[in-house]
N, C-alpha and C positions, 0 to 999 in steps of 0.2 A: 391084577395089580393089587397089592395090600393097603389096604387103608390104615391111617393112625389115629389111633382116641387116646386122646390125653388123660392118663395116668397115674402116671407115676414121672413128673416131669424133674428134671435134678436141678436147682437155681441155688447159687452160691452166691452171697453178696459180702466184700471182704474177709474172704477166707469162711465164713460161715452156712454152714447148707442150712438153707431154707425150706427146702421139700415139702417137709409138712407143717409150714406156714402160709404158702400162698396158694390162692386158689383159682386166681389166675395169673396167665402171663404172654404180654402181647412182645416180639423184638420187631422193630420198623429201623426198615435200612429205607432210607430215605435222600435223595440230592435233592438242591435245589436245583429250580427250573433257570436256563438264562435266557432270555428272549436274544436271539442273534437274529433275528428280522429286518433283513435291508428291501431296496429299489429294486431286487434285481428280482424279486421273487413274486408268483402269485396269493403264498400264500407265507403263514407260520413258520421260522425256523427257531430250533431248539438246540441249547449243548447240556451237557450235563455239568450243573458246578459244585460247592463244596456238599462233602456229606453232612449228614444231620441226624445222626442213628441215636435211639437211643432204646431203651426197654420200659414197658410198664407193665409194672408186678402188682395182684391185690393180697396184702398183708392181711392174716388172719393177727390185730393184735397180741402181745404179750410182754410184759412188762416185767419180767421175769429175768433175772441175773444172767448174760450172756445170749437175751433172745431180740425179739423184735426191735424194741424201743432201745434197752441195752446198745444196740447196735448201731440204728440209723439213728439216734439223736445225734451223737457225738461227730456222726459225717454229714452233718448237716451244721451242728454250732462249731466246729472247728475247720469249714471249709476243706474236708480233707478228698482226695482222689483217691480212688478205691476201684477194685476190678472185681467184676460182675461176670460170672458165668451160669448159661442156661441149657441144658440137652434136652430134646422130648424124651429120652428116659433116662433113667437112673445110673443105668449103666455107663461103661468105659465109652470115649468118645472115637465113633466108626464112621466109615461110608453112610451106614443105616440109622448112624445117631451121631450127627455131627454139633457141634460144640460153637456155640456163637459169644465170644467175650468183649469186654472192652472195657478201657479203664474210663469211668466215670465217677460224676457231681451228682451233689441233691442240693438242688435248690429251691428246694417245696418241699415240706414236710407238715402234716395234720398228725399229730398219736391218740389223737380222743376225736370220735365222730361217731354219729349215730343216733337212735331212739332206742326211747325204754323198751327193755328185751329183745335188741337185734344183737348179734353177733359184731364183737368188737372188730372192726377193719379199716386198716389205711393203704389210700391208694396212690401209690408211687410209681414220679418218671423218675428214669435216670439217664439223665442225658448221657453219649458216649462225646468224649473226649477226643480230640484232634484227628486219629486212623480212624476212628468208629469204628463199627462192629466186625470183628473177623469170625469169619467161618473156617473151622478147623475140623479133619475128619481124618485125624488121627493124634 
């Protein structure tokens, strides 16, 4: 069985590839839990309720014409919804490299953090929006 070590991971955030700006990136497909627990049971019962997906990405800053800051300020001060794609590679989206997107908010934004002589980085949720995240493999 082949194992993956992250790479070369492909993350697009409104139209803009990211790749070698972040250096991490977590996608959480998430429901909430509903408690359905009645009399009639001895123990716990569960359903599954709405989604909650979202992506957190760690931004290598850059404040540079059309990069980091460029980017998410403006979908942060203009409330804007924007769609977010992530592959563990680079490449075209497959069976072996499937494609997780969703249209998402920022509603949290830091662009300056850090101590003297660390590497500039912000680190961003992006909640998904309404479907949450689809898995696509092809």
């Amino acid at each position: 069985m082949a194992k993956l070590v992250l790479r070369d991971c492909f993350i697009e955030v409104n139209g803009v590839d990211f790749s070698s700006h972040v250096s991490s990136v977590t996608v959480n497909l998430v429901k909430d839990e509903i408690d359905t627990t009645n009399f009639g049971g001895d123990g716990r019962e569960r359903a599954h309720g709405l989604k909650d997906d979202s992506f957190e990405l760690n931004f290598q800053q850059d404040f540079a014409v059309g990069e980091v800051d460029a980017v998410l300020y403006p979908l942060w001060d203009l409330e804007t919804e924007f769609v977010v794609k992530v592959r563990p590679r680079s490449g075209a989206t497959s069976g072996t490299n499937p494609q997780f997107s969703a249209t998402c908010i920022l509603l949290e934004y830091q662009p300056l953090a850090g101590d003297v002589g660390d590497l500039s980085e912000t680190e961003v949720t992006f909640p998904a929006q309404r479907q949450g995240i689809v898995r696509a493999t092809s």
